[in-house]
N, CA, C and O of each residue as an XYZ file, in Angstrom:
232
protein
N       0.845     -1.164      0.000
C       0.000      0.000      0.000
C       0.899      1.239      0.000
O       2.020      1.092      0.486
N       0.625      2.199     -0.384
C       1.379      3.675     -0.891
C       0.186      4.463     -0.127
O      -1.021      4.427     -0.368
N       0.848      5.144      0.808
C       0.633      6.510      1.658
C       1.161      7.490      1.318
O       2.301      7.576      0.862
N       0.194      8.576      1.544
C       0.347      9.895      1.275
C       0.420     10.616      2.779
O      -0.383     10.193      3.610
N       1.220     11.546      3.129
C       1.157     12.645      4.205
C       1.240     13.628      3.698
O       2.040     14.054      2.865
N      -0.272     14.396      4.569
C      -0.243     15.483      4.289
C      -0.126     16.360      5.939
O      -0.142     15.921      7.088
N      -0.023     17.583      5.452
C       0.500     18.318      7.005
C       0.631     19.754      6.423
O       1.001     19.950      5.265
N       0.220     21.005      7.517
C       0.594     22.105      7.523
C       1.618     22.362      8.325
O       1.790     22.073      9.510
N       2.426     23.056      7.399
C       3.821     23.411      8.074
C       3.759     24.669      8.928
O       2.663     25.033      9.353
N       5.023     25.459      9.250
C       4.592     25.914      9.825
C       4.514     27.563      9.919
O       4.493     28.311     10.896
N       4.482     27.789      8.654
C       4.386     29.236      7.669
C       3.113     29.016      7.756
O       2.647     30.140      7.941
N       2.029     28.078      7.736
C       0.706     27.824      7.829
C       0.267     26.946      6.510
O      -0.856     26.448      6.422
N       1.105     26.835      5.662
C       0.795     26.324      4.596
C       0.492     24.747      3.986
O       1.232     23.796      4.241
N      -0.285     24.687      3.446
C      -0.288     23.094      3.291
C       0.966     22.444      2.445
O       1.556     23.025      1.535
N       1.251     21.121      2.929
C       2.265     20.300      2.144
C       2.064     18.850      2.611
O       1.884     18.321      3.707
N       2.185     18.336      1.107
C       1.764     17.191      0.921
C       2.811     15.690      0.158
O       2.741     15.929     -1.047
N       3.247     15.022      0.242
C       3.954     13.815     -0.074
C       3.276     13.138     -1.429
O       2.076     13.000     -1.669
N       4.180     12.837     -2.072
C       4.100     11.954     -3.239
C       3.885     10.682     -2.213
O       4.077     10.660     -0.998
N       3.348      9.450     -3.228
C       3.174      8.437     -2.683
C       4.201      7.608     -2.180
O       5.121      7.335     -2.951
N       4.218      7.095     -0.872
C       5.253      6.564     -0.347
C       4.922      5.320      0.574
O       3.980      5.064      1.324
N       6.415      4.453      0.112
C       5.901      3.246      0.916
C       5.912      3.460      2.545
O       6.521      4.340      3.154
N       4.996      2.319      3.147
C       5.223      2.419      4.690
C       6.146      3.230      5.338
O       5.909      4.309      5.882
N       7.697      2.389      5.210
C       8.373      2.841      6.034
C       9.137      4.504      5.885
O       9.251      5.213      6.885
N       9.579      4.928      4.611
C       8.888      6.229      3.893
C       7.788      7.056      4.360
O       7.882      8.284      4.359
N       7.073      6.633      4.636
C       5.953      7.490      5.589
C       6.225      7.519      6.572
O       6.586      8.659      6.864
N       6.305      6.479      7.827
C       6.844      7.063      8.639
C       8.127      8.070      9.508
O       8.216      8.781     10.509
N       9.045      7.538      8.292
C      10.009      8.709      8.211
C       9.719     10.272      8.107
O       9.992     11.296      8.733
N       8.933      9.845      6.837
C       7.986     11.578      6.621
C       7.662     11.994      7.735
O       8.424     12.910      8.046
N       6.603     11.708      8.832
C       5.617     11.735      9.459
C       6.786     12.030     10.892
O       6.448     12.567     11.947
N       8.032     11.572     10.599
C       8.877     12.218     11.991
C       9.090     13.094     11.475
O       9.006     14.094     12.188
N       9.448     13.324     10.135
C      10.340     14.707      9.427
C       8.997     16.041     10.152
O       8.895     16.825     11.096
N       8.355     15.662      9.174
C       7.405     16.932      9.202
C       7.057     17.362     11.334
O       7.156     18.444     11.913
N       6.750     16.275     11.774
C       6.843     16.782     13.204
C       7.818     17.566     13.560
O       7.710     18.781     13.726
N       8.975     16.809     13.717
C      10.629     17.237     14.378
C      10.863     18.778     13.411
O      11.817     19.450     13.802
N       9.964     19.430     12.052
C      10.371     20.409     11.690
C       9.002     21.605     11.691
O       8.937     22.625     11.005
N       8.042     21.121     12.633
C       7.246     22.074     13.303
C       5.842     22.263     12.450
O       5.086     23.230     12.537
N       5.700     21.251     11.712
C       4.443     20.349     10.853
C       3.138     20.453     11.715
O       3.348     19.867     12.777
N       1.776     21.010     11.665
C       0.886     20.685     12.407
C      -0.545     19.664     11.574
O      -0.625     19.386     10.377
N      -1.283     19.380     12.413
C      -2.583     18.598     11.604
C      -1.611     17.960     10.485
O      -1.473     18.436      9.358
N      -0.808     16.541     11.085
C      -0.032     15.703      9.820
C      -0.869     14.315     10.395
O      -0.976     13.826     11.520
N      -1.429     13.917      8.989
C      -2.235     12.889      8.803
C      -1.681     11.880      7.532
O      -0.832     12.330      6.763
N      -2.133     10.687      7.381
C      -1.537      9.516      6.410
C      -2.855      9.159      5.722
O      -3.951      9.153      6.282
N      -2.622      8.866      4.463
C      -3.972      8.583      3.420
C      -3.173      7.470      3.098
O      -1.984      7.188      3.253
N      -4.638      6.641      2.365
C      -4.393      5.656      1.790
C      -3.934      6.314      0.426
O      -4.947      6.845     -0.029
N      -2.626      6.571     -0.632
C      -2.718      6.875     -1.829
C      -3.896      6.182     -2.879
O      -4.440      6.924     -3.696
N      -4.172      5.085     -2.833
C      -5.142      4.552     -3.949
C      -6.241      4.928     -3.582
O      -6.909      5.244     -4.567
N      -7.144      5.146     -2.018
C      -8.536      5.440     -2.102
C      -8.824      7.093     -1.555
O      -9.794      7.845     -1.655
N      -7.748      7.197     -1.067
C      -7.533      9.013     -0.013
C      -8.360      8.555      0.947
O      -9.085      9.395      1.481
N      -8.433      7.429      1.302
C      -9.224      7.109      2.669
C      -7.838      7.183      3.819
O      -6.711      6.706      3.679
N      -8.561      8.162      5.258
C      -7.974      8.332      5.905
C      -6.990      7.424      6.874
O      -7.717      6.782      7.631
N      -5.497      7.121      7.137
C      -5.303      5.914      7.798
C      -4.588      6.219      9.062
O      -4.555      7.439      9.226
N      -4.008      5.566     10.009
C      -3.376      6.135     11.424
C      -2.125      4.732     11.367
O      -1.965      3.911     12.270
N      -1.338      4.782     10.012
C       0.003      4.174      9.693
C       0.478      3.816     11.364
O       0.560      2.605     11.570
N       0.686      4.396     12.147
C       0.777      3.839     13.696
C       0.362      2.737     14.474
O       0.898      2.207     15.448
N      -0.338      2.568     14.073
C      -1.179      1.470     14.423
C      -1.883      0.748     13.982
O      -2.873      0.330     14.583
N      -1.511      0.368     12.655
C      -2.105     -0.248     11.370
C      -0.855     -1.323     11.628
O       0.303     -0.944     11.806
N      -1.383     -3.129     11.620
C      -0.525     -3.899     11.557
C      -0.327     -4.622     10.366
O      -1.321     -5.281     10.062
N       0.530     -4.711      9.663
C       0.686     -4.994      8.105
C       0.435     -7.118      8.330
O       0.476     -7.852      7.343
C-alpha cells in the first residue's frame, strides 16, 4: 500500500507527499513533526481514505 502525508507546516501552509511506501511514511511523518508540521495525517494513496500508519498492523 502507498501513503500519502499530508500536514501544515509551519508558515501555515499546506504540504503534501508523493506516494510513499510504509516505512517512507513514517520517516515523513517524523520529518514533518521534528520540523514544526501541524494537523499531519496519512492517506491511503489509492482510495484518499484516511489511515493512522501507527497502528495499522501490516
Amino acid at each position: 500500500m502507498l501513503i500519502v502525508v499530508k500536514a501544515i507546516d509551519a508558515r501555515g501552509k499546506a504540504v503534501a507527499t508523493a506516494p510513499l511506501a510504509k516505512k517512507e511514511a513514517l520517516m515523513k511523518v517524523w520529518e514533518f513533526k521534528t520540523s514544526g508540521c501541524s494537523q499531519i495525517r496519512t492517506f491511503n494513496a489509492a482510495t484518499n481514505e484516511e489511515i493512522n500508519i501507527l497502528n495499522k498492523s501490516d
